[in-house]
Each structure stands twice: as structure tokens, then as C-alpha cells.
TIBAKE-394075 format. One record per residue (C-alpha): residue in three letters; x, y, z. Coordinates in steps of 0.5 Angstrom, whole numbers, padded with zeros to 4 digits, always signed. Layout:
BEGIN
alaXYZ
...
This chain:
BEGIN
unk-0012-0075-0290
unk-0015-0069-0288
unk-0010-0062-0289
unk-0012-0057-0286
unk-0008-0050-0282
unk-0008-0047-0275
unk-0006-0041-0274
unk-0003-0040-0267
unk+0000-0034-0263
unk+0003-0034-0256
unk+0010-0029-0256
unk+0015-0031-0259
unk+0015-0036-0264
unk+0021-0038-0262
unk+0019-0042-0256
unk+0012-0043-0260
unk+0015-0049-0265
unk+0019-0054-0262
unk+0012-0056-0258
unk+0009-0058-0264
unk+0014-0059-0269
unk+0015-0066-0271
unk+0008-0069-0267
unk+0005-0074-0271
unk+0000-0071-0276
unk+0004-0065-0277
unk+0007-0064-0284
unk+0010-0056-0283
unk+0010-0051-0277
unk+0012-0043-0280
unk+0015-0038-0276
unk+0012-0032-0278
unk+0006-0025-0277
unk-0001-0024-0278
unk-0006-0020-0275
unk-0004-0014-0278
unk-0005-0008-0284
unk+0001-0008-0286
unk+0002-0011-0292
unk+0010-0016-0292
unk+0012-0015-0284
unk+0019-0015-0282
unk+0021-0017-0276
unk+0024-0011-0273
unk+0016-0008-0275
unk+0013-0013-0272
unk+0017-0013-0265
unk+0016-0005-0266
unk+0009-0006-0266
unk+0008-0001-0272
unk+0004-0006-0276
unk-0002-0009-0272
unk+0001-0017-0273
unk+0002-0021-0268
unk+0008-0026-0268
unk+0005-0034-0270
unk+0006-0040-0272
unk+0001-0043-0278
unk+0001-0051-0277
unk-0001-0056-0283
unk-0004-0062-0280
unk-0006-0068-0282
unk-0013-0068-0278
unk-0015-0075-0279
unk-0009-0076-0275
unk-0008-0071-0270
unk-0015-0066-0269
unk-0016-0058-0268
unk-0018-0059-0260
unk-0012-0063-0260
unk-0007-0057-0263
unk-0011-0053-0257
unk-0009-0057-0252
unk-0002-0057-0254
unk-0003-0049-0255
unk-0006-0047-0248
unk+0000-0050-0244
unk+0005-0046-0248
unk+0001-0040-0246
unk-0002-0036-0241
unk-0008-0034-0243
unk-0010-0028-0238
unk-0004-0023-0241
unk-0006-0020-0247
unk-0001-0016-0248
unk+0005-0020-0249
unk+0008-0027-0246
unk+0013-0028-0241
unk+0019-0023-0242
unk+0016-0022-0249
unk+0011-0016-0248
unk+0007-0011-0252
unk+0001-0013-0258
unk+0006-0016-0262
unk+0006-0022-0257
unk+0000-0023-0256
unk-0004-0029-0255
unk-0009-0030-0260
unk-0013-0036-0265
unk-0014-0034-0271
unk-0019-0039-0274
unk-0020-0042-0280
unk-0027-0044-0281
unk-0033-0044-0276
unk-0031-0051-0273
unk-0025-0048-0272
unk-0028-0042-0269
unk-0033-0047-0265
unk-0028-0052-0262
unk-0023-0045-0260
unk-0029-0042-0257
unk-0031-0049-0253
unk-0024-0050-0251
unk-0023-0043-0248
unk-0029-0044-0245
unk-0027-0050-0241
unk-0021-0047-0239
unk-0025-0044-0232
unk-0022-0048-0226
unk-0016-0051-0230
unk-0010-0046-0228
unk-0007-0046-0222
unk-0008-0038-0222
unk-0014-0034-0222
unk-0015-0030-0227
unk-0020-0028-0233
unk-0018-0031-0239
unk-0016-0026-0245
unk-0014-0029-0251
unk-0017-0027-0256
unk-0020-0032-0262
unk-0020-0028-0269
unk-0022-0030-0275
unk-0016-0032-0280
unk-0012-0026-0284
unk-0006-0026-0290
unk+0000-0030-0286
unk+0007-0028-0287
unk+0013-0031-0286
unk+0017-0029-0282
unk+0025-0029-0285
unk+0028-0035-0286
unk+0033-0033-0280
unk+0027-0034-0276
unk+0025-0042-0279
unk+0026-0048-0274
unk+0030-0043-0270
unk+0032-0047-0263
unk+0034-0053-0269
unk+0040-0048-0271
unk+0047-0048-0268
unk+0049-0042-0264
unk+0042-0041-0262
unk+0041-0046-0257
unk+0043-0040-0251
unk+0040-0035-0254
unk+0034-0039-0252
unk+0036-0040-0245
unk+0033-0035-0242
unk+0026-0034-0245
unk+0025-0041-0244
unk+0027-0041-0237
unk+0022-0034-0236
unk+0018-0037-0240
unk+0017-0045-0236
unk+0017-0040-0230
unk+0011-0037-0231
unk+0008-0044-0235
unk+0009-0047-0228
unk+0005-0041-0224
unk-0001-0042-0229
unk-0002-0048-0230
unk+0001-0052-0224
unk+0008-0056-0224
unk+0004-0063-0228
unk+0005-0066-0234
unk+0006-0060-0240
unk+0003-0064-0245
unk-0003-0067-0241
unk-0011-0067-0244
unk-0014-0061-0241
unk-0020-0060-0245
């Protein structure tokens, strides 16, 4: 068993867990921030753009069992990689897409699999998600861990989720969400 990290930024983190939580081969998904100066964010920060983060989601993964490329895959189709400046009704850096990298394969296959999304949207478009080398990850507040899990807040995600598969659908077309892309 091979551990390693991915940390991943596509708006709300919310919305980004469920499609990574509980696949074979991932041990933990973390609501939380990164990509900023401030050190111990708070959401309200974050959300107000005063800290330079970004809201992520940091993936422990067994690699042996379910590979970088493969999280990729799955991240791509969570996203639209041609706003920088927030994602679907999420808007501002503070949503931005981003892959922060962990070590030069990480960067390698990220830029590779960037590179190999030219022709694959429905829509055309540049794409803008940035690739970054990896900073200090903070945990988001325990209200924000496994979200969609927690009673009451199924409703409150309504809304972003049918913005969200919207826009998904603009993008990338209406075929299957998790199919192989890269």
C-alpha cells in the first residue's frame, strides 16, 4: 500500500466530496483551504476573499488501488475548467478551480491531463484551472466535514447541485459523469 495526498479545488467543497468519498482506495476526503497567506482561515474569510485560499478538498489515497490520473478523471467532471473565477453559483478566487500538486509526478500527470482535455468539452472554451504547487492545508470547521452526510443539510444543497449538474452538463455534454476521460 502506497499513501499519498491530492489536493483538489473546484468551488464549493461541499459539492466536491460526495464524488470521491467512499471509492475504493480512498482512506479520507477533508473539507478545507488552501492556497492563501493567512494563516488558520476561517470560512467566513475564505468565502470573503480576505485570505488568498481557496476551498479544497485533500484526498488520502491508497495509489496502488486508485491512481492520481484516475482522481483527475473523476475532478475534471466536477468542475468547469474554463472559469477562473469561481464555479457555478460559487464566484470569486475563493472558488476557483486549482490542482495543487504534491511532488513532480503529481505535477506531471496534472499538466499531461490538463493538456489532454483540448477537444473533450462540449463547449469551446480555454482551459484556465490553474496547477500549483502544494501549501499548508486547513481544515475547514467540523460543521463543513462530510457535509451532504449531515441531517438537515440535504436541502441546502439542492440548489447548488442542480446549478452545479447544469453547468456539468454545458461542459462536458450529458454522458456518463464518471466516465474515463484522460
Amino acid at each position: 500500500m502506497s499513501k499519498e495526498i491530492a489536493t483538489l479545488a473546484g468551488g464549493c467543497f461541499w459539492c466536491m466530496l460526495e464524488p470521491f468519498d467512499e471509492r475504493p482506495g480512498i482512506e479520507a476526503v477533508v473539507s478545507g483551504y488552501t492556497g492563501g497567506f493567512k494563516e488558520n482561515p476561517t470560512y467566513e474569510e475564505v468565502k470573503a476573499g480576505e485570505t488568498g485560499h481557496t476551498e479544497a478538498i485533500q484526498i488520502t489515497f491508497d495509489n496502488s488501488v486508485i491512481s492520481y490520473a484516475e482522481l483527475l478523471d473523476i475532478y475534471w467532471q466536477q468542475t468547469d475548467p474554463t472559469d477562473a473565477m469561481g464555479q457555478f453559483m460559487d464566484r470569486g478566487s475563493s472558488y476557483r478551480p486549482e490542482i495543487f500538486y504534491h511532488s513532480e509526478t503529481q505535477k506531471e500527470i496534472a499538466e499531461r491531463s490538463k493538456a489532454e482535455l483540448k477537444g473533450k468539452l462540449a463547449i469551446a472554451a480555454p482551459i484556465v484551472t490553474q496547477i500549483s504547487p502544494a501549501s499548508i492545508f486547513y481544515p475547514a470547521e467540523e460543521y463543513h466535514q462530510d457535509f451532504y452526510k449531515k441531517e438537515g443539510n440535504h436541502e441546502r444543497m439542492i440548489p447548488l447541485e442542480e446549478d452545479r449538474q447544469n453547468r456539468l452538463n454545458e461542459v462536458w455534454g450529458d454522458g456518463d459523469k464518471y466516465e474515463k476521460i484522460v
